[in-house]
C-alpha beads as a LAMMPS data file, in Angstrom:
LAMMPS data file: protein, C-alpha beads

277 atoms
276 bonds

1 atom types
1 bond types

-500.0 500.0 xlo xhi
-500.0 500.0 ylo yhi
-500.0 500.0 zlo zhi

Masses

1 110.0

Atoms # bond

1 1 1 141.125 248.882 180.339
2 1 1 138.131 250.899 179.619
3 1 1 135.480 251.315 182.591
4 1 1 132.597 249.840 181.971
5 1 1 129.651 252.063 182.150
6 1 1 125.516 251.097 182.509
7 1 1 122.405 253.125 182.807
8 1 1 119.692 252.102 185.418
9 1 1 116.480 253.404 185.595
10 1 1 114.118 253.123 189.280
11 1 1 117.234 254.060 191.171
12 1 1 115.060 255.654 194.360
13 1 1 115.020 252.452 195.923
14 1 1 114.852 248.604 195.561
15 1 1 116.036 247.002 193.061
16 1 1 117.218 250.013 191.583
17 1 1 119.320 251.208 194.289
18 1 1 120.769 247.717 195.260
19 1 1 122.138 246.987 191.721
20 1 1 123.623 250.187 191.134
21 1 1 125.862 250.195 194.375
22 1 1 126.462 247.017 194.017
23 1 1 127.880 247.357 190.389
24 1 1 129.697 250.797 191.326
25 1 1 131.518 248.663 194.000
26 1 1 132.697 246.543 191.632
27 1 1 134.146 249.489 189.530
28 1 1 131.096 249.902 186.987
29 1 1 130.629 253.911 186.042
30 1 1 126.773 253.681 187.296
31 1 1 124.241 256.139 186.014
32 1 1 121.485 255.829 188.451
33 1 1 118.392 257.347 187.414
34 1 1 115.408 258.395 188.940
35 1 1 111.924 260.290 188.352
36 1 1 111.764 262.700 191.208
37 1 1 114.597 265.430 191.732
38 1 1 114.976 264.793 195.423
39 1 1 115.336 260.930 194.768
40 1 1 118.320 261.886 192.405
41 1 1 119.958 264.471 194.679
42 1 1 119.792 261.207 197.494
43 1 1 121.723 259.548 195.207
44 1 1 124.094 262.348 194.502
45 1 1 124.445 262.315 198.148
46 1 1 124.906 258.572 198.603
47 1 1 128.080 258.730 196.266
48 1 1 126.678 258.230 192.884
49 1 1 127.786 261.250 190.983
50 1 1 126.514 260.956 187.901
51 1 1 123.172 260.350 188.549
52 1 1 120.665 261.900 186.318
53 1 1 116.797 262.528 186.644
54 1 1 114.685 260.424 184.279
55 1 1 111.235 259.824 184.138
56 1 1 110.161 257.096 181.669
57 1 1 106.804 258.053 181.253
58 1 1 108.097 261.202 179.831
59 1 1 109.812 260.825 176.106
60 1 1 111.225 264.192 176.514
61 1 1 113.246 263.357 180.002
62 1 1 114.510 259.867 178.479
63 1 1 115.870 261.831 175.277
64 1 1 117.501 264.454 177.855
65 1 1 118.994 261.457 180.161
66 1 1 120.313 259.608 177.181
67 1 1 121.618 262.825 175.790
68 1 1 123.541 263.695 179.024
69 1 1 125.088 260.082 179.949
70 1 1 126.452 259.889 176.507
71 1 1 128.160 263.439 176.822
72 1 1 129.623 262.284 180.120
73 1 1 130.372 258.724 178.811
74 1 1 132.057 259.669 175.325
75 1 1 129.161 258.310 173.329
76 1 1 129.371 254.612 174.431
77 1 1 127.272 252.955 176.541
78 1 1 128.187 249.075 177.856
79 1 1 125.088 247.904 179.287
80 1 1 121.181 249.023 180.167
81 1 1 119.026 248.289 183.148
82 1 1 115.244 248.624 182.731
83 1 1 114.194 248.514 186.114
84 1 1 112.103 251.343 186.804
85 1 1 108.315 250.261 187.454
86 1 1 105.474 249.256 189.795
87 1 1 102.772 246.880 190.367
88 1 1 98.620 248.430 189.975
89 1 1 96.794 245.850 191.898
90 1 1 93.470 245.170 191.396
91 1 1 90.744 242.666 189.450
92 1 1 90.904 243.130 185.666
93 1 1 87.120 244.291 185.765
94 1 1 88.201 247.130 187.895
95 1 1 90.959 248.406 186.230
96 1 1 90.009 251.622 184.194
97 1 1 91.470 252.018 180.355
98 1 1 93.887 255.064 181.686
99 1 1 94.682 253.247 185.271
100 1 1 96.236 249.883 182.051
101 1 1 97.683 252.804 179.901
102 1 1 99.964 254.273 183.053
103 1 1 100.540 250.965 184.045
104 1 1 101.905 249.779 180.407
105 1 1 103.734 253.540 180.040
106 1 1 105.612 252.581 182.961
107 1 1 106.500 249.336 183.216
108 1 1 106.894 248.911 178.863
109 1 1 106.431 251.686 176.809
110 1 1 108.944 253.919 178.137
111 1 1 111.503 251.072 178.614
112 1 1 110.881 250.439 175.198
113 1 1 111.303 253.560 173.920
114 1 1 114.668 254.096 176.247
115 1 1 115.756 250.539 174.808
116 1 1 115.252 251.787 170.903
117 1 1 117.153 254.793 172.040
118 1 1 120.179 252.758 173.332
119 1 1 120.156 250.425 170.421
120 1 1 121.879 252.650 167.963
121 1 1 124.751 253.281 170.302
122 1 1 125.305 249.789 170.653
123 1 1 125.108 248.761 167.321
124 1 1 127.867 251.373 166.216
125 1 1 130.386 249.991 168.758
126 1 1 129.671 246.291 168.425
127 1 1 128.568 245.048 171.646
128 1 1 125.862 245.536 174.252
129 1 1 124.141 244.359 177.012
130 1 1 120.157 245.143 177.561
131 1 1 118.395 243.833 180.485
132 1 1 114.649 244.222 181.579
133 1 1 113.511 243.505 185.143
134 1 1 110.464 241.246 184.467
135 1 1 108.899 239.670 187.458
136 1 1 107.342 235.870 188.501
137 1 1 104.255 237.498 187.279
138 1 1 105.771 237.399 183.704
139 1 1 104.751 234.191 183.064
140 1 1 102.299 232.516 186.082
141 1 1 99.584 235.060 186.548
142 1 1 98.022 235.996 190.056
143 1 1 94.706 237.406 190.363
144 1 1 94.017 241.156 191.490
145 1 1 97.471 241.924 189.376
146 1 1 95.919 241.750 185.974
147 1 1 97.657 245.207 185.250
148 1 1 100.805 244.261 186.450
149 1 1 100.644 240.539 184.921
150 1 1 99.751 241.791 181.487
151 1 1 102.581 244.170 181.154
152 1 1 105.002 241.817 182.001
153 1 1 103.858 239.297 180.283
154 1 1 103.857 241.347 177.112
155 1 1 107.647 242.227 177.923
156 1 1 108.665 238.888 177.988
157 1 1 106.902 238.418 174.322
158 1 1 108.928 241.850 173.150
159 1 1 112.224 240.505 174.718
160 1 1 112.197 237.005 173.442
161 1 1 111.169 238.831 169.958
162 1 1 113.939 241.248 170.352
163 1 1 116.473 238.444 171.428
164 1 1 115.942 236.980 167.707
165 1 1 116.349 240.361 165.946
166 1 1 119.913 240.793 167.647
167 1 1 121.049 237.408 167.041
168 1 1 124.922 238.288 165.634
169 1 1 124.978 241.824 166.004
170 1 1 127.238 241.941 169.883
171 1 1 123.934 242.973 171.855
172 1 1 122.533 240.152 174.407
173 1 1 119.114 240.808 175.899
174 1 1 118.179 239.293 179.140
175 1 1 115.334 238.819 181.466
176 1 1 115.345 239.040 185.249
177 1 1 112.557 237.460 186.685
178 1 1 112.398 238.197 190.309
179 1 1 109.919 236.600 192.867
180 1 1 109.449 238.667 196.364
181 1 1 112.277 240.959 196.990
182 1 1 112.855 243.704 200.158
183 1 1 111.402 247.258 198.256
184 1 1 108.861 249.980 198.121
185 1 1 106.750 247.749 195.961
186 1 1 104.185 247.084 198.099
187 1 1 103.631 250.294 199.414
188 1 1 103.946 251.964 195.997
189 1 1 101.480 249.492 194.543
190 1 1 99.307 250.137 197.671
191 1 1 99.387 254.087 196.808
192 1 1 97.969 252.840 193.029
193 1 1 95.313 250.625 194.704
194 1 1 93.776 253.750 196.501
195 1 1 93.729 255.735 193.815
196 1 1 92.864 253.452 191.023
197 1 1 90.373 251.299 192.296
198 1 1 86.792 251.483 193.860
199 1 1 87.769 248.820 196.509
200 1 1 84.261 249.356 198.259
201 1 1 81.681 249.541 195.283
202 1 1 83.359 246.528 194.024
203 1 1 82.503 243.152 193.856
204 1 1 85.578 242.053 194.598
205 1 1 84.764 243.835 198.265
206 1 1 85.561 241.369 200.952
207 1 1 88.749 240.091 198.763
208 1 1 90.100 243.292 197.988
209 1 1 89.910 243.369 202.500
210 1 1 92.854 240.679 202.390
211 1 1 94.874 242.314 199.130
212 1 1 95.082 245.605 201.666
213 1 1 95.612 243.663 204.578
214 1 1 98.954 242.024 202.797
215 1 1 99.652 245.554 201.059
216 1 1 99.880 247.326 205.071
217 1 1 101.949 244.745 206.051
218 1 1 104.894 245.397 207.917
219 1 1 108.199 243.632 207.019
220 1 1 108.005 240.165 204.344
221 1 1 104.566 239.811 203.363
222 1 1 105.211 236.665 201.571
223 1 1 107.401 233.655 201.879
224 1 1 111.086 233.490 200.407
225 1 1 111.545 237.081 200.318
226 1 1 115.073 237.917 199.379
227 1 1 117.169 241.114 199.976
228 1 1 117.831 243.274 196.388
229 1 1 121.542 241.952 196.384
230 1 1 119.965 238.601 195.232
231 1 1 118.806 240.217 191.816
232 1 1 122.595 242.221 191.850
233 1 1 123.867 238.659 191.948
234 1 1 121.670 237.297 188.591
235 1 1 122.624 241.130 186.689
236 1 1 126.263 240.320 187.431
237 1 1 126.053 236.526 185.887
238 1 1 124.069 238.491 182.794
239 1 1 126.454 241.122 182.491
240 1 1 129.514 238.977 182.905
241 1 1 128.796 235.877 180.844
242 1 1 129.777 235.484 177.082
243 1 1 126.769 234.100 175.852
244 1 1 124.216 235.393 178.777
245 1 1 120.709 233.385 179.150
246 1 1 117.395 234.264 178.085
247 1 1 115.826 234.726 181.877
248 1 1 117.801 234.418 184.934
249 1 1 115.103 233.836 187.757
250 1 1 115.097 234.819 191.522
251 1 1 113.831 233.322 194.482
252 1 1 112.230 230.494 195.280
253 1 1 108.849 231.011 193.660
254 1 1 109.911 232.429 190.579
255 1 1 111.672 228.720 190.473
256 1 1 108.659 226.557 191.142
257 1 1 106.228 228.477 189.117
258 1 1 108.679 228.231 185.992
259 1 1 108.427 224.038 186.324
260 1 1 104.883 223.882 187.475
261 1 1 103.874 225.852 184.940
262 1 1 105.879 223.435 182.329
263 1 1 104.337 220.133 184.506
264 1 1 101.003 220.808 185.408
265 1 1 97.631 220.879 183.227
266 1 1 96.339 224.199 183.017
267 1 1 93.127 223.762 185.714
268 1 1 96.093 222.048 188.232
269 1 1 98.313 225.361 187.929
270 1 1 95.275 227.156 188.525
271 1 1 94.444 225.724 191.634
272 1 1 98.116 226.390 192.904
273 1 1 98.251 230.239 191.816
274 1 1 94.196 230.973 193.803
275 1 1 96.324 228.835 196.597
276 1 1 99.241 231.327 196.601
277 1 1 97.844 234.805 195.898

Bonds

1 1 1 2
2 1 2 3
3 1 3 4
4 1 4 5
5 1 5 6
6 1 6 7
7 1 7 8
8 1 8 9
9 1 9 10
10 1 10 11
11 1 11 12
12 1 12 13
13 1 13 14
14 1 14 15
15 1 15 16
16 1 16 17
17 1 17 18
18 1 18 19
19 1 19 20
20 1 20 21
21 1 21 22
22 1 22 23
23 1 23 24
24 1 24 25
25 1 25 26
26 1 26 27
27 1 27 28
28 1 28 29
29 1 29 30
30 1 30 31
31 1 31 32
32 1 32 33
33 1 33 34
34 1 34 35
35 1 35 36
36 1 36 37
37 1 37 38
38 1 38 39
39 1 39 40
40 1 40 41
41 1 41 42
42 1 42 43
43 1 43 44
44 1 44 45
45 1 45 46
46 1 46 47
47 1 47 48
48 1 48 49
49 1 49 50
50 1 50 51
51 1 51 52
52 1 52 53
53 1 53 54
54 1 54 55
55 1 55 56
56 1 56 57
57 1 57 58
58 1 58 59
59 1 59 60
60 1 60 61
61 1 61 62
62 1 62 63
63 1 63 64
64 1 64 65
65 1 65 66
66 1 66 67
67 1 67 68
68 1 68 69
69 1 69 70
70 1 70 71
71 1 71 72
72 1 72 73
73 1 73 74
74 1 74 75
75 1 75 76
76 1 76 77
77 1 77 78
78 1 78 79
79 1 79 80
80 1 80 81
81 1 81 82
82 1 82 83
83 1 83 84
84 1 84 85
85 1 85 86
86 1 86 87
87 1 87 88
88 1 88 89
89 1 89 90
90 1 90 91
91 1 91 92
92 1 92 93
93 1 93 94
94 1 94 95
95 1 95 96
96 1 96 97
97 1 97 98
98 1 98 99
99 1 99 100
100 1 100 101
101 1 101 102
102 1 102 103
103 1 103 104
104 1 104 105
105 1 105 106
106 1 106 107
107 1 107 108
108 1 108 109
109 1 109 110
110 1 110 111
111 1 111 112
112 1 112 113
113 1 113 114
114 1 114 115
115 1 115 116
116 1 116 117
117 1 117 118
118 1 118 119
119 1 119 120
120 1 120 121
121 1 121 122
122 1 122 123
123 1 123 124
124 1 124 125
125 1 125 126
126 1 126 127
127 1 127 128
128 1 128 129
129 1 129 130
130 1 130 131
131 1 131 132
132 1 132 133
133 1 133 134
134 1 134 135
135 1 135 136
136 1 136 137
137 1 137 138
138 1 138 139
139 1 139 140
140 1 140 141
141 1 141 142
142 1 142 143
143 1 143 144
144 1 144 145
145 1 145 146
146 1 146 147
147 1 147 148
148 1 148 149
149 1 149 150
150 1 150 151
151 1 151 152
152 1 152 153
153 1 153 154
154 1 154 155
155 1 155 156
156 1 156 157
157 1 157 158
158 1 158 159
159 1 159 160
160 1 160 161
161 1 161 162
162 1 162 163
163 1 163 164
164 1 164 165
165 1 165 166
166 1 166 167
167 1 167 168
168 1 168 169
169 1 169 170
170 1 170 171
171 1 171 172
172 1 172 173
173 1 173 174
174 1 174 175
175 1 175 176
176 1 176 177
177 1 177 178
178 1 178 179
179 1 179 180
180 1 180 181
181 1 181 182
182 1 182 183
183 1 183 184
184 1 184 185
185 1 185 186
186 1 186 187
187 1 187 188
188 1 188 189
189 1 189 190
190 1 190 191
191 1 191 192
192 1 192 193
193 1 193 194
194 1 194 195
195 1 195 196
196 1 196 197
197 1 197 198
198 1 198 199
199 1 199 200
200 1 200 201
201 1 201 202
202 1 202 203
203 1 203 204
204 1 204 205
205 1 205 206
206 1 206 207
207 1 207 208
208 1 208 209
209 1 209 210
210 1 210 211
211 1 211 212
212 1 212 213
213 1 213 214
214 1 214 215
215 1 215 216
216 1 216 217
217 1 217 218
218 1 218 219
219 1 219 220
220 1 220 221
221 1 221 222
222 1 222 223
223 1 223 224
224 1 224 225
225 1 225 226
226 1 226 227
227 1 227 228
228 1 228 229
229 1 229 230
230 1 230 231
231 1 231 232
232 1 232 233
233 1 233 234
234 1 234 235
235 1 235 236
236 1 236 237
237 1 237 238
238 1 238 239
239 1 239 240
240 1 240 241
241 1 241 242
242 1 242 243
243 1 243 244
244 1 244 245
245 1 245 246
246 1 246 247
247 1 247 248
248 1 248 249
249 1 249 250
250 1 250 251
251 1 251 252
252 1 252 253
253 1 253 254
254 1 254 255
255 1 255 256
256 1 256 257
257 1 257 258
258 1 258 259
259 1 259 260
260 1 260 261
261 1 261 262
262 1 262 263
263 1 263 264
264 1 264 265
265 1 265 266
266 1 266 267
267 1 267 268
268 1 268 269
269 1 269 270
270 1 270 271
271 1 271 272
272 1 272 273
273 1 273 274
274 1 274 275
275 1 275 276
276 1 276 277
């Protein structure tokens, strides 16, 4: 039988880094991917020998990438991860134009344009599997993640849209839709709130105190944290399944939120989300 091959982007770490060893265990070709060259010569290191350097904000490096894993793979390509992002935190009032633009090039746009690049290739041999690594904040937004929420949110739309347009032609796209998970999220999105964001001339001040105080946090910094492996258990059940869902969710709160959100009035869920961010 053919191996099955996948590309993954955000391999550094995380996410990323969990799903891609855990899928090469179970005999998947894995091309891990990541921005920086000494994040993909780790992963050469760590066993993963054909990963490839790929920076998503950069349409010349995903072309490249693409290019490279399809020489090595024979032109097919069984299944794509869109993983690679990061969270700009924040209150919507303080988030500058280009601060929204990096956060959309990252976290959408250059999945996007990865995902129209990977379409073709699907479409000539039948059968594909596309997944996107939405978040909790996909559908219940948090305050002081405006950036993050509204890119998520707006892949969700573009999934469930994209979901339709493939209906019959072999390629399934899914959604994972993970709550708190062990990464470099929080200090990566800390990184973004220093540079981004006037947290002192603010008036968001004295709240912005508590955002850096959970941001510094050593270890969970919110309940129900789960270890990456939990997500590598949802992208198996999507890329394993004949018909694969929609959204496979992870954690706890990624649970609740879904049926509060479904339950309660609109000024109710409100009150719950200022409760929990």
């Amino acid at each position: 039988m053919t191996q099955k091959n996948i590309l993954i982007t955000g391999c550094s770490s995380g996410i990323g880094l969990d799903v891609a060893r855990g899928l090469q265990a179970q005999g998947w070709r894995v091309f891990a991917t990541a921005r920086r060259a000494e994040d993909v010569a780790s992963l050469q290191a760590q066993g993963f020998i054909d990963a490839l350097q790929l920076n998503v904000d950069d349409s010349h490096s995903i072309r490249t990438a693409l290019h490279e894993v399809l020489q090595r793979s024979g032109g097919t390509l069984h299944a794509l991860f869109n993983n690679a992002g990061y969270g700009q935190p924040g209150a919507v009032e303080d988030i500058s134009r280009q601060a929204m633009r990096q956060q959309f090039e990252t976290n959408l746009f250059g999945a996007w344009e990865l995902m129209n690049a990977v379409l073709p290739v699907m479409r000539r041999q039948g059968h594909g599997r596309i997944l996107f690594n939405s978040s909790v904040l996909g559908f219940a937004a948090m305050k002081y993640r405006g950036a993050y929420n509204a890119s998520k949110y707006a892949m969700e739309g573009l999934c469930d849209t994209l979901r339709l347009e493939l209906a019959g032609s072999g390629i399934f796209v899914s959604l994972i839709e993970p709550g708190p998970i062990e990464s470099r999220f929080r200090p990566n999105a800390l990184q973004k709130f220093l540079q981004n964001v006037d947290i002192q001339g603010s008036v968001h001040r004295d709240s912005y105190e508590k955002q850096l105080q959970r941001l510094k946090k050593e270890g969970h910094a919110a309940p129900f944290t789960l270890p990456g492996t939990a997500v590598l258990a949802k992208v198996e059940q999507a890329l394993a399944a004949a018909h694969p869902a929609a959204r496979y969710r992870v954690t706890t709160p990624t649970h609740v939120f879904w049926y509060l959100k479904r339950l309660l009035p609109t000024r109710w869920l409100d009150w719950v989300l200022n409760k929990a961010a």
